[in-house]
N, C-alpha and C positions, 0 to 999 in steps of 0.2 A: 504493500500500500504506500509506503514512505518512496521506495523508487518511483512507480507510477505518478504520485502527487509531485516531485522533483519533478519528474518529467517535465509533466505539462506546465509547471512554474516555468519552467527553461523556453519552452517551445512558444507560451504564451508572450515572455519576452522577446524571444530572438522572433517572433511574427513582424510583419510590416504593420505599421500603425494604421487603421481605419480610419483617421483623420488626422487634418494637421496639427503637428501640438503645441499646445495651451502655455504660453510661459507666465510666469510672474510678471509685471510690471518693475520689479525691485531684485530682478534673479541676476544681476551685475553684481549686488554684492554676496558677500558671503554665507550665504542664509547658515541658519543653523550651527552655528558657531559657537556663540557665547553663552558661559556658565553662568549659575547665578553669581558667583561671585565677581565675574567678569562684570555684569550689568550692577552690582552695588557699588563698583569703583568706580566705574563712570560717572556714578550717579554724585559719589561723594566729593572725588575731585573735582568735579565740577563747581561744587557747591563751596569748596576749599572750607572743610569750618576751623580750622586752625586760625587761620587770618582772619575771621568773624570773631572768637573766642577774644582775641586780643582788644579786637576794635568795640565792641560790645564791654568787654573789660572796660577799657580807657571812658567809654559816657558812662557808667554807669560810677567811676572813682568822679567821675568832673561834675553829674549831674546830681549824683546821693537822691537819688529817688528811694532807697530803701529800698523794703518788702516789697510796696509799690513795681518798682523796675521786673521784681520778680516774676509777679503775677502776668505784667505787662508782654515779658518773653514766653511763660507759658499759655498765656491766652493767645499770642499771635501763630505760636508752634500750634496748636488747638485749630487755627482758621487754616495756618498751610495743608498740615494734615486731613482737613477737609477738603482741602483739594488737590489733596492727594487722592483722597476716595473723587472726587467726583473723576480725576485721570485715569482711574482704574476701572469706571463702569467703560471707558472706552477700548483700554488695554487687555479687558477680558473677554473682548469682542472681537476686534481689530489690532492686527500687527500693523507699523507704520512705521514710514522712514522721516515723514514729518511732523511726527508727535503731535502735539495740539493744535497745529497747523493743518494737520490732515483730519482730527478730530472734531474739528468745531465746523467743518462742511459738513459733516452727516448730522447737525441741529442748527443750522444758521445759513442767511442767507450769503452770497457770496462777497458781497459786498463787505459785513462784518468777518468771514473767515477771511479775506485779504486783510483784513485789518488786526485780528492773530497775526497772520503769518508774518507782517510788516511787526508788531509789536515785539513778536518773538527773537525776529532778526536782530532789532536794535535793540532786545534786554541780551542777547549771547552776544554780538559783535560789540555793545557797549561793555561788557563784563570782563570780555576776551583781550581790549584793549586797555581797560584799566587795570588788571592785573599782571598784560605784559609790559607796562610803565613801571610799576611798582617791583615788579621781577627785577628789572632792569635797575632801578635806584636799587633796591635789597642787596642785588650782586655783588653794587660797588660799595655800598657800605658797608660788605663783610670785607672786602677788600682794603677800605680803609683802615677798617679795625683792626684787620691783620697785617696793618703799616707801608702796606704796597703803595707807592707814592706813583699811582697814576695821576696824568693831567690832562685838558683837553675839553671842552664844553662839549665836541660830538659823542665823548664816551657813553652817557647815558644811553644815545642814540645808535651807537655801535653796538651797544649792550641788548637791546631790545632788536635789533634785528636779530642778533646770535640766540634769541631769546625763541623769539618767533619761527625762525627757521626749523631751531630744534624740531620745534613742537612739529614742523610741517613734516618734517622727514620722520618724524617716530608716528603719525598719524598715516601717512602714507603705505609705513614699511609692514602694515598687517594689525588689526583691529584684536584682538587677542593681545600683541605684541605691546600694544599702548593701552589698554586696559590695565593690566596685569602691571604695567611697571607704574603708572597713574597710581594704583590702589598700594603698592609701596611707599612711594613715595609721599602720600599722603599721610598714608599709618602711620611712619618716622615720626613726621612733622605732629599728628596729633598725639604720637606717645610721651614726645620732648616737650612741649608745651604744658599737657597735662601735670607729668612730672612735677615742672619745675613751677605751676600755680600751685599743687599740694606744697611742695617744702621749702614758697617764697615767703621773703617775710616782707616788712614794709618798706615802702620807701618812698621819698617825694618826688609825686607826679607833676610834672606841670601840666595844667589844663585849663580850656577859656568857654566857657560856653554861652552860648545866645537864648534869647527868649525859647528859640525855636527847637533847639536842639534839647532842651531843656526839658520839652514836650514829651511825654508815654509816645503820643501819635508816632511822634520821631523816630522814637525805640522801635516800637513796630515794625516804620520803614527800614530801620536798621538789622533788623529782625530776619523782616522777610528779602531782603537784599541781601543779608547773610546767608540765606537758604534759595536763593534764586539758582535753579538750574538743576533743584534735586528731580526735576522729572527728567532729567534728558536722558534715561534708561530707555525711555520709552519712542526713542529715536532710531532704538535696536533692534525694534520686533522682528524686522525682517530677518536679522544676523543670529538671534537666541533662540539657545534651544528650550523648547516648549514655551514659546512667547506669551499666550495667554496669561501664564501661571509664572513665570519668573520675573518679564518684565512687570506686572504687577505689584508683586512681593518686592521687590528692590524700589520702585514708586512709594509706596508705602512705608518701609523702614528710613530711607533715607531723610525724612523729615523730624522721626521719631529721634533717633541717633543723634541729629545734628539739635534738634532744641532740646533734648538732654544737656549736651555738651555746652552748647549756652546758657542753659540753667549752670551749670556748674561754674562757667566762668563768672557768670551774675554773684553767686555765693560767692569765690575765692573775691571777688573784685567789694563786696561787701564785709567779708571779714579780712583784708587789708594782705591777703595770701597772694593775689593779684600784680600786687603794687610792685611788684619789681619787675616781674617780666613785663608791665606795660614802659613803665621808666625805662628798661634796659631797650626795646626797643624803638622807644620811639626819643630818647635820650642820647643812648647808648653811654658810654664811660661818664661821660657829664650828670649820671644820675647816683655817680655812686657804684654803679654795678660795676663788677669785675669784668674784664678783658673779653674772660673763658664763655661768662653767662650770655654777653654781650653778642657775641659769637654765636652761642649755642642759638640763641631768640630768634636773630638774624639767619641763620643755617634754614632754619626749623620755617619758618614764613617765607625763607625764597623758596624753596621745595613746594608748599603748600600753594604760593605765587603761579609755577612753575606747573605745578597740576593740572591747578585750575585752568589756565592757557590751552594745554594740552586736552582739556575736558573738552572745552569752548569749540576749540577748532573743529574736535570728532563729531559734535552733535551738531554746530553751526552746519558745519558741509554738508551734512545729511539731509539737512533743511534745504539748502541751495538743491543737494540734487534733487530733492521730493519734487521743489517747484521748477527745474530742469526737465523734470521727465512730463511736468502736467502742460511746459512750455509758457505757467505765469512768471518764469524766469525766462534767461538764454539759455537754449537747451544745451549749448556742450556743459553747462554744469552737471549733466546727466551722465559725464562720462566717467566711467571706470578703470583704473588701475589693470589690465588684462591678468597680470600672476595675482598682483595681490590682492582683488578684488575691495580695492578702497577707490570713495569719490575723490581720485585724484583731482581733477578740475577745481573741484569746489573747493577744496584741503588749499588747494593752492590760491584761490580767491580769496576765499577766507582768512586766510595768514597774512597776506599780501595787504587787504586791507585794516587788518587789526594791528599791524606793523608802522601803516601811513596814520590809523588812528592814534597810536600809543606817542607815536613822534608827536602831534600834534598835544596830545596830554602831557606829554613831558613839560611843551612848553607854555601852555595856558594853565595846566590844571593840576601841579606837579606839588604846588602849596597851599592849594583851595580845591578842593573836588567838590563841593557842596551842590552846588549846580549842576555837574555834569552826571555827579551820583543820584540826584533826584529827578533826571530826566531819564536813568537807565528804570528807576525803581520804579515809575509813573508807567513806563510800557511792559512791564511785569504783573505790573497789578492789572491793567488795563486786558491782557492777553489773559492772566489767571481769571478774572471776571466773565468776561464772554465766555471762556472754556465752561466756566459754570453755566452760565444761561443756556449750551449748547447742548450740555447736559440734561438738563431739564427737556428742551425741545427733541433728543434722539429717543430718552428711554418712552416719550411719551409716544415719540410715530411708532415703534417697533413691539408698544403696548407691553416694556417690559419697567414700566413705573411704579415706583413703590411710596407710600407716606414716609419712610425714614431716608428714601436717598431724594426725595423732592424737600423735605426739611433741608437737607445738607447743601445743596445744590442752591436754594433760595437764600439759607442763611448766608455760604458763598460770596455770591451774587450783589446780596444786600452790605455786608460790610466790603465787599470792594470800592461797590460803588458808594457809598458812605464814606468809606478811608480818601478815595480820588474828590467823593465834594467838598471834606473836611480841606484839607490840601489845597483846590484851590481855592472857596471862602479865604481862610488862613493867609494867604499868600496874596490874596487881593488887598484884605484889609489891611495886610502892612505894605503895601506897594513895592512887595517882591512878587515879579511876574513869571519869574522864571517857570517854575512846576504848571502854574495856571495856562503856560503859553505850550508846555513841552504836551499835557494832557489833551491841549486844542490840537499838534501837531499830530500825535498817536492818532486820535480819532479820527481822523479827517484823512488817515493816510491810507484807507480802505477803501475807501470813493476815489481817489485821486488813483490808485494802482488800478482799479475797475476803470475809469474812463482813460488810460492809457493803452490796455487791454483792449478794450471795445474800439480803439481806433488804431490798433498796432497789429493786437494778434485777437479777435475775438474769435476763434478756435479754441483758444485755450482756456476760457469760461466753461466750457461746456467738459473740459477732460479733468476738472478739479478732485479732490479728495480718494489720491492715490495709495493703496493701501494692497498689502503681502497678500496673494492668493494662491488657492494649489494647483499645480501644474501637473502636465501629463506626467513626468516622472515619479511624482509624489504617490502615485493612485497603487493600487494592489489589482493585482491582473484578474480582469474578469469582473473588477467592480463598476466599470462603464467607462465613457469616453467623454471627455473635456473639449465642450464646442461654444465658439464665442455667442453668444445673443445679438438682439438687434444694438445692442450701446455698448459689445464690448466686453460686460460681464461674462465669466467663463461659467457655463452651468454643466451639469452631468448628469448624460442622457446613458441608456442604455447600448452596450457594445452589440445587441443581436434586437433590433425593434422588430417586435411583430409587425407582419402586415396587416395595411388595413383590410377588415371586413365588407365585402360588398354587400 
C-alpha cells in the first residue's frame, strides 16, 4: 500500500500541470523562512527600547511626575497593546509584505489607506533617519571618550553614511542573516543598560524642561515613539513560517516586553538608580561618571542606535516593495535580490534616503529634535488610528465582529484621535504650529497621492491591498487546481470537473 501510494504521489507530480500556475504576488521573497524568534527581533530592534529606557529615564528625572509618570507609561503600553490586538485581527487572516498599509485597504476606502501607507513611510523613514544621526554622533563620542583625536565637521557625516550602508548590505545579504544579528545586538544593549540602572546610584543630571514636555500627554508621545515600529513583524508574513500564528505572537509581545522595560526604567529613574546612566550618557565624564561607565552607556545605545536602522531599513523596503508591486509606487521597487531573495531596490532606496535625511538632521536637528520628533510621532498615531477604524470596518464586512474587539478597536480609534486633537488645541493655543501643521500634512497626504494616481497611473487604484497567497506548489496533489478569477484572485477548483448534465 505504502509503495503504490508513493507511486502515485510521484506520478501525480512529475504529470504536466492542467493549468497555468498560480504564483504569489510576494513569491520574490523568501517565503517561509523566518522563526518566531527571527520575527521578535525584528520587531524589537526596530522599536530599539534601550535608547527609549534612557530617554524616558532622563523626562521623567527632569519632569518628577512621580507615581503619576508611572501610571502614565503603563496606561499608554495599555492603548499600544490595543493595537496590537486590533494588528492581529489582521495578521491572523492575512500574510502581508505591507503591514498596515496593506491592512487598512481591506476596511477603508482608498483614499484613507494611501494615507496609512504615506503615514507609515514617514513614521519608518522619519525613525530610520533619526537614529542613523544619533548612530553617527554615538560613534564619535565613544571615540572621543576613548581619546581618539578625530577632526573635521564632515565626520558626523562620514559617520552616518558608514552607518547607513552597513545596514544596507546586512539587509540585503539574507533576511534571516539581519534578523538574527539585529536580535543580538539589541539583547547586548538591553542587558548592559538594565544592568547598570539596577547597581547605578545617583548623580546630577542636568535637565531643562518646558511647559510642554512637562505634560503626561508628552510622556505618552514619548511613550509611544519609544514603541513605534513594534508591529513591523508583520511586514514578514510572506517570509515566516506559519505567518498566521507567529507573526501574530511576536505583534503582541513586543509591546508587552518593551512597556515592561519602560516601567522599569520609570522606577530606576524614580528611585535615583537611573541617574547615572542618564548623566553618563548624555554628560559623559563631565557628570562624574567614570571613563569605563561612560563607554559602557555609549557602546550599549550605539548598538541599540545601530539596530534600530537596521530594523527600519528591512521593514521600510518591504513597504516600498508592497506598493512597487501594486505600482502606487515605481514598480522597480518590486525588484528582488535573485540569490538572496531581499527587496534589493527598495533596501537600496531606503538607505539612500535615510542617509540624505540623517545629513540633513545632523545639521538642523542635531540639538533640538522637538519638532522633527513630533512630526515622526503625529504620522504614527495618525496611521495606528485609521488601522483601528479599519479594523472595525473589515471584521464587520466579513461578519466576523465581536463586542470585545469592537470595544478595543473604538476605544483605539477614540484616544488617537483624542491624543492628535489634544496636540493640536495645545499647540495652537500657545502658537506652536509645528504638530498642528505636521497632523494637516499627514492627513491630506492620502488625497494628494490618490489625485497623482488618478492622473499618472490610475491602474494602480484598482491593484491595491496586496497580500501572500497559495500557489500551485503549495497544494497537495489531487486536492485541485489554482485558477485566477475575473480580478485576479486565485481560487480552487477541482482537478477532474464533472461534466455538465444535459
Amino acid at each position: 500500500m505504502g509503495g503504490a501510494l508513493a507511486a502515485a504521489i510521484s506520478t501525480s507530480r512529475s504529470s504536466e500541470p492542467v493549468a497555468t500556475p498560480v504564483y504569489s504576488p510576494l513569491r520574490g521573497l523568501g517565503r517561509r523562512r523566518l522563526s518566531q524568534v527571527d520575527l521578535v527581533g525584528q520587531s524589537l530592534s526596530t522599536v530599539a527600547p534601550a535608547t527609549g529606557m534612557i530617554f524616558i529615564a532622563s523626562w521623567i528625572i527632569g519632569a518628577e511626575p512621580g507615581v503619576g509618570g508611572l501610571a502614565a507609561i503603563l496606561g499608554t503600553t495599555a492603548c499600544v497593546v490595543a493595537v496590537a490586538y486590533c494588528v492581529t485581527q489582521f495578521t491572523r487572516r492575512l500574510a502581508a509584505a505591507g503591514s498596515l498599509y496593506s491592512f487598512a485597504f481591506h476596511g477603508l476606502p482608498r483614499r484613507a489607506t494611501l494615507t496609512v501607507g504615506a503615514a507609515l513611510l514617514l513614521g519608518y523613514l522619519g525613525i530610520s533617519i533619526s537614529v542613523s544621526a544619533n548612530a553617527a554622533e554615538s560613534v564619535l563620542g565613544v571615540a572621543i571618550t576613548l581619546g581618539l583625536s578625530w577632526s573635521g565637521s564632515h565626520l558626523p557625516l562620514i559617520t552616518a553614511a558608514i552607518v547607513t550602508a552597513v545596514a544596507a548590505v546586512i539587509a540585503v545579504s539574507g533576511v534571516r542573516v539581519a534578523t538574527r544579528a539585529i536580535l543580538v545586538v539589541e539583547l547586548c544593549s538591553l542587558v548592559l543598560i538594565c544592568a547598570l540602572m539596577v547597581t547605578g546610584s545617583g548623580a546630577t543630571v542636568v535637565t531643562e524642561t518646558t511647559s510642554l514636555s512637562a505634560s503626561l500627554p508628552f510622556l505618552a508621545l514619548v511613550v509611544v515613539f519609544g514603541m513605534a515600529g513594534f508591529e513591523s513583524a508583520a511586514f514578514f508574513g510572506a517570509e515566516a513560517r506559519r505567518p498566521l500564528t507567529t507573526v501574530s505572537r511576536a505583534v503582541l509581545v513586543t509591546p508587552v516586553v518593551c512597556g515592561s522595560l519602560f516601567v522599569f526604567a520609570g522606577w530606576a529613574a524614580l528611585t535615583g538608580r537611573a541617574d547615572a546612566v542618564v548623566a553618563a550618557y548624555f554628560d559623559g565624564t563631565a557628570s562624574g561618571a567614570s571613563p569605563a561607565m561612560v563607554v559602557a552607556v555609549q557602546v550599549a545605545v550605539t548598538f541599540s542606535w545601530f539596530a534600530s536602522t537596521l530594523g527600519c531599513a528591512q521593514a521600510g523596503s518591504r513597504l516600498l516593495l508592497a506598493m512597487g508591486i501594486e505600482e502606487t509606487a515605481p514598480r522597480a521597487l518590486s525588484r528582488v535580490h535573485p540569490g538572496r531573495r531581499t527587496p534589493c531596490v527598495a533596501i537600496a532606496w531606503f538607505t539612500v534616503l535615510s542617509f540624505v535625511g540623517a545629513a540633513i538632521h545632523l545639521q538642523l536637528f542635531v540639538s533640538e529634535s522637538g519638532l522633527y520628533d513630533g512630526f515622526v510621532e503625529v504620522a504614527i498615531v495618525i496611521a495606528y488610528t485609521l488601522l483601528a477604524v479599519s479594523c472595525l470596518q473589515f471584521l464587520r464586512r466579513i461578519g466576523e465582529d465581536a463586542p470585545w474587539t469592537t470595544v478595543v478597536a473604538l476605544a483605539v480609534a477614540s484616544t488617537g484621535a483624542g491624543l492628535l486633537g489634544y496636540l493640536v488645541i495645545d499647540g495652537a493655543a500657545r502658537g506652536e504650529w509645528g504638530i498642528p501643521i505636521a497632523v494637516l500634512v499627514v492627513a491630506a497626504s492620502g488625497g494628494l497621492w490618490v489625485a497623482v494616481l488618478e492622473r499618472l497611473k490610475p491602474g494602480s487604484l484598482a491593484t491595491m491591498g496586496t497580500f501572500d497567497s497559495v500557489e500551485t506548489a503549495d497544494l497537495l496533489p489531487g486536492s485541485g487546481v489554482l485558477v485566477l478569477d475575473d480580478v485576479g484572485k486565485p481560487q480552487l477548483v477541482s482537478a477532474h470537473p464533472r461534466p455538465e448534465s444535459s
